[in-house]
Kinemage of the C-alpha trace (Angstrom):
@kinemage 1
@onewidth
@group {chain A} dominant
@subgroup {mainchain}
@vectorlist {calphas} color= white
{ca unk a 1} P 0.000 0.000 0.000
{ca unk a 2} L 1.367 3.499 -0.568
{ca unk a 3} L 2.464 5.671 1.884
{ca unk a 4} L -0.326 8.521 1.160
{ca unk a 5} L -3.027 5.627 1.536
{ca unk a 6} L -1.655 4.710 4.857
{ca unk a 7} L -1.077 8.579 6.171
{ca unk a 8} L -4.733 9.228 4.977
{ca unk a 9} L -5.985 5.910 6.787
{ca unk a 10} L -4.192 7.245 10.107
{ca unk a 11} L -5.520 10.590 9.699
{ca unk a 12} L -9.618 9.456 9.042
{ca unk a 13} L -9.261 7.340 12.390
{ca unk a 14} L -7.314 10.393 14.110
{ca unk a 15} L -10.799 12.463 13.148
{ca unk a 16} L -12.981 9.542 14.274
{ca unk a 17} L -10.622 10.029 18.031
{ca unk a 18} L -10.741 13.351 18.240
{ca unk a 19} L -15.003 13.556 17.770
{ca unk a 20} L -15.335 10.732 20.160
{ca unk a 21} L -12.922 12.178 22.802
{ca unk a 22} L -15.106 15.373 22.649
{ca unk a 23} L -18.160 13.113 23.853
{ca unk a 24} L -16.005 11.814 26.566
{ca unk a 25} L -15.949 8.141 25.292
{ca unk a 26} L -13.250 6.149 27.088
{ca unk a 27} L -10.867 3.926 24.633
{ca unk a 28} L -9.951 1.094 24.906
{ca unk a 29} L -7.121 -1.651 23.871
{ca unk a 30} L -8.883 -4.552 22.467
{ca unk a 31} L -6.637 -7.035 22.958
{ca unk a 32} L -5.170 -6.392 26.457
{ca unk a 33} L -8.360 -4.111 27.595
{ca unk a 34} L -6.444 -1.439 29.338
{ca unk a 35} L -7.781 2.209 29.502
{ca unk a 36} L -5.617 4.272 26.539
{ca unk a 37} L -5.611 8.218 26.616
{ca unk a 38} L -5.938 10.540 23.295
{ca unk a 39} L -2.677 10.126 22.879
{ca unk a 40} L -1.900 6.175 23.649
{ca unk a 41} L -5.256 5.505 20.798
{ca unk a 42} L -3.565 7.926 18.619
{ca unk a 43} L -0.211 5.879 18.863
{ca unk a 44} L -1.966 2.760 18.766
{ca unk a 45} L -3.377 3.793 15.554
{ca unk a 46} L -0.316 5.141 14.375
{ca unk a 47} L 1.520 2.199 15.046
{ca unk a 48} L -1.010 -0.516 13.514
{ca unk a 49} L -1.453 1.419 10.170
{ca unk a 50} L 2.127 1.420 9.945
{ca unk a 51} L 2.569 -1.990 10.297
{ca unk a 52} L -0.587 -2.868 7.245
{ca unk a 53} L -3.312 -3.404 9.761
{ca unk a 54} L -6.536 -1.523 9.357
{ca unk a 55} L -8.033 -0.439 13.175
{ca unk a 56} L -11.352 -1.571 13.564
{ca unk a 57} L -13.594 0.938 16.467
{ca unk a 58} L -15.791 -1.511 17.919
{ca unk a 59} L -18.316 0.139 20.750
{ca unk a 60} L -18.140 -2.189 23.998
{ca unk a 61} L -17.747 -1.678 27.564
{ca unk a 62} L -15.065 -1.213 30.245
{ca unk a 63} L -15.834 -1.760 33.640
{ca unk a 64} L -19.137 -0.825 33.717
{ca unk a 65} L -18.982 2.309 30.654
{ca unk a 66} L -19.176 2.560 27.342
{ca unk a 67} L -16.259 2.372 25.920
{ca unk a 68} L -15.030 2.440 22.235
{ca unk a 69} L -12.638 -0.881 21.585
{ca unk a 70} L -9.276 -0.050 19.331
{ca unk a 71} L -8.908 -3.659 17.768
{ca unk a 72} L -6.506 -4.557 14.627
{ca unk a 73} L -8.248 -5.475 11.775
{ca unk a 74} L -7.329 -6.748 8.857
{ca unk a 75} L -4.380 -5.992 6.659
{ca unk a 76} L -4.545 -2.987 4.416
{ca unk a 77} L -3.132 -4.509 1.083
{ca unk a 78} L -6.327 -6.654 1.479
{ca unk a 79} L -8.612 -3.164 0.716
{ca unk a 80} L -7.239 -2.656 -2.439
């Protein structure tokens, strides 16, 4: 996948963060289920697009809240 396709990827989840954080949803890691901040989603992001993953925002729960689940998804050269 080329590396505008990836940035741009990054970037439409980023916006999808930063309207969610202004609701006060919590995020979460989906695979180990601890709490992330902004910034720890953003990296998580970040760091999964870079390495051909997709990131899938799954709504869920954590301890007791609403939460929205950060969860790798599936591999980028796979969207075409």
């Amino acid at each position: 996948m080329k590396n505008h396709k990836i940035e741009q990827c990054w970037i439409d989840i980023w916006d999808d963060l930063y309207d969610l954080n202004a609701q006060g949803t919590i995020f979460v890691d989906g695979s180990s289920y601890q709490r992330l901040c902004l910034e720890d989603a953003q990296g998580f992001v970040q760091d999964t697009v870079y390495s051909g993953y997709d990131v899938v925002l799954k709504e869920g729960w954590h301890k007791g809240s609403k939460a929205v689940l950060l969860i790798k998804g599936e591999s980028l050269d796979s969207h075409g």
